[in-house]
C-alpha positions as CSV (number, residue, x, y, z in Angstrom):
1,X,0.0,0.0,0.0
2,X,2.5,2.4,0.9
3,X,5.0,1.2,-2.1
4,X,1.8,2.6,-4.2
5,X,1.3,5.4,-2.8
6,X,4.9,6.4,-3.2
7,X,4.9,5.3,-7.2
8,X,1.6,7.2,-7.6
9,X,3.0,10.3,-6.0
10,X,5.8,9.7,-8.2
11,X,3.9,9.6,-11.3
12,X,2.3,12.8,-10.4
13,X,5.2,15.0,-9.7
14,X,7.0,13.7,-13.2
15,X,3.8,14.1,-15.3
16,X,3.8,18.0,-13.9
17,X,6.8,18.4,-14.1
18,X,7.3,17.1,-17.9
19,X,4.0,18.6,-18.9
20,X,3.9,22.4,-17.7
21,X,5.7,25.0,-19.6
22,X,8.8,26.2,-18.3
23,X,9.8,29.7,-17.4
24,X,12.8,30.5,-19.5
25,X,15.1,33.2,-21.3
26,X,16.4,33.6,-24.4
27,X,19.8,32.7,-23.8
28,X,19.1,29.2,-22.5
29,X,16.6,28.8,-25.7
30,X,19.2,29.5,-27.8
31,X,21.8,26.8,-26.1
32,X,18.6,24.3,-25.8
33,X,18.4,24.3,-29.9
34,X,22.3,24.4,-30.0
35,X,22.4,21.1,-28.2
36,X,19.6,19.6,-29.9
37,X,21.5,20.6,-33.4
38,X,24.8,18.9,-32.0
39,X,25.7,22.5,-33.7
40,X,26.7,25.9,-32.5
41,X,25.0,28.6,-33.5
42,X,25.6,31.0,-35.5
43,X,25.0,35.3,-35.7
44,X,25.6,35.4,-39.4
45,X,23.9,32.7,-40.5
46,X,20.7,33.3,-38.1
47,X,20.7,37.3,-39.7
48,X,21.3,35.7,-43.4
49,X,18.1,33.6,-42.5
50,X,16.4,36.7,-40.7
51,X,16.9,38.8,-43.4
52,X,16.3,36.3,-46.5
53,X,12.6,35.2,-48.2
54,X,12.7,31.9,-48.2
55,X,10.3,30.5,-51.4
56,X,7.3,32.7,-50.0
57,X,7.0,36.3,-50.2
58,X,8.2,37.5,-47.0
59,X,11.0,36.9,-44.3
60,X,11.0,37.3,-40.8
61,X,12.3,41.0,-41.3
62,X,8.8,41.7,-43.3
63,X,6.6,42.0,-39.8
64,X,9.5,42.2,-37.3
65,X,11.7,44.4,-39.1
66,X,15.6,44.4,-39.8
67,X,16.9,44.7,-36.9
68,X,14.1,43.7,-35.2
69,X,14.9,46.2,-32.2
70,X,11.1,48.3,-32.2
71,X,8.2,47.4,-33.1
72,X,7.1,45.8,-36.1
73,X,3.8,45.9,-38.3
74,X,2.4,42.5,-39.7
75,X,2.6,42.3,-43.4
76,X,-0.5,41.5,-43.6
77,X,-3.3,41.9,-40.6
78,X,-1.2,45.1,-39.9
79,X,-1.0,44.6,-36.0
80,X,1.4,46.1,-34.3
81,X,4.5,43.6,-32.9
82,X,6.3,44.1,-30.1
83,X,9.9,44.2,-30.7
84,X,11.3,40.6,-31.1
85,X,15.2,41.4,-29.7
86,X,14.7,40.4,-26.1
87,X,17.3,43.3,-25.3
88,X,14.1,45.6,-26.6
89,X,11.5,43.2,-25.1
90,X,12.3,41.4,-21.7
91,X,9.1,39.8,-22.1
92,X,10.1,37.8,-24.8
93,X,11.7,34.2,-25.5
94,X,10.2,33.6,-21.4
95,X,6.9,31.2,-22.4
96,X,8.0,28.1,-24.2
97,X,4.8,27.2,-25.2
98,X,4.8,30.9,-26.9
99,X,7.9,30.4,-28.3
100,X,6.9,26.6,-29.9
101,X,4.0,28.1,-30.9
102,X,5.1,31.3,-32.9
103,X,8.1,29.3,-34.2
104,X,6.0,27.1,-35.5
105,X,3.3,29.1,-37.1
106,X,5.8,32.3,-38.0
107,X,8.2,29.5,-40.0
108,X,5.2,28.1,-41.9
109,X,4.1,31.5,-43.0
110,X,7.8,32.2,-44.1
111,X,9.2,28.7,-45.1
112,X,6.0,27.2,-45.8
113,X,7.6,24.7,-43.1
114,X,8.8,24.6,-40.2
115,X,12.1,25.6,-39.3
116,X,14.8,23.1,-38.5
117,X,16.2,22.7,-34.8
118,X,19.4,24.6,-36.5
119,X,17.4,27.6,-37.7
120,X,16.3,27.9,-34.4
121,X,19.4,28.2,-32.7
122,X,20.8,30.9,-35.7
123,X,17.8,32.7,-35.5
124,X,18.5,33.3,-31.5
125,X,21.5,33.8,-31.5
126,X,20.9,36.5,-33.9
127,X,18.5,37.5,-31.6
128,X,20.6,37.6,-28.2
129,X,23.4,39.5,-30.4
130,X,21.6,42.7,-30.8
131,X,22.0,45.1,-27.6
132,X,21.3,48.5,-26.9
């Protein structure tokens, strides 16, 4: 009985804790794709990718600008964007499930995919490089 109650308490604790979204910053997103890429990032490439259209008719400079360091203007709803640098915007890169979810709807408008685990890790460190 006791044995059971242990394993179900067990359970519990690593189903929240695998489940909920963590609090995070953009510096340890950045090193989470680097290590999933087996890859270091890089600035250069992740502007290059920034800055580039990539088979669709926009990039992500077309909404959040180039630097993306104020705000930006959706190319095509025409809401306003908070800036995306999180030297301009503390408040971003801190929700994961934010994060997965614009990456993954931002690099389908773009891409027409989604981006790749290296992409990622360019595109933050890109990101983290520009400081005020």
């Amino acid at each position: 009985m006791k044995n059971s109650l242990i394993k179900k308490t067990l359970w519990i604790l690593l189903g929240a804790c695998c489940t909920s979204t963590w609090a995070l910053d953009a510096t340890t997103l950045e090193k989470q794709y680097a290590a999933q890429a087996n890859q270091a990032p890089s600035v250069s490439r992740g502007e290059q990718f920034f800055q580039s259209k990539h088979g669709k008719e926009w990039s992500c400079a077309s909404c959040h600008k180039s630097p993306p360091t104020s705000d930006g203007l959706h190319a095509s709803t025409n809401k306003s964007i908070a800036p995306l640098a999180p030297a301009f915007n503390a408040k971003r890169f801190t929700d994961e499930a934010k994060v997965n979810k614009w990456f993954k709807r931002n690099c389908n408008d773009v891409l027409g995919r989604e981006c790749t685990v290296v992409e990622k890790a360019d595109v933050m460190a890109y990101l983290n490089s520009l400081k005020k």
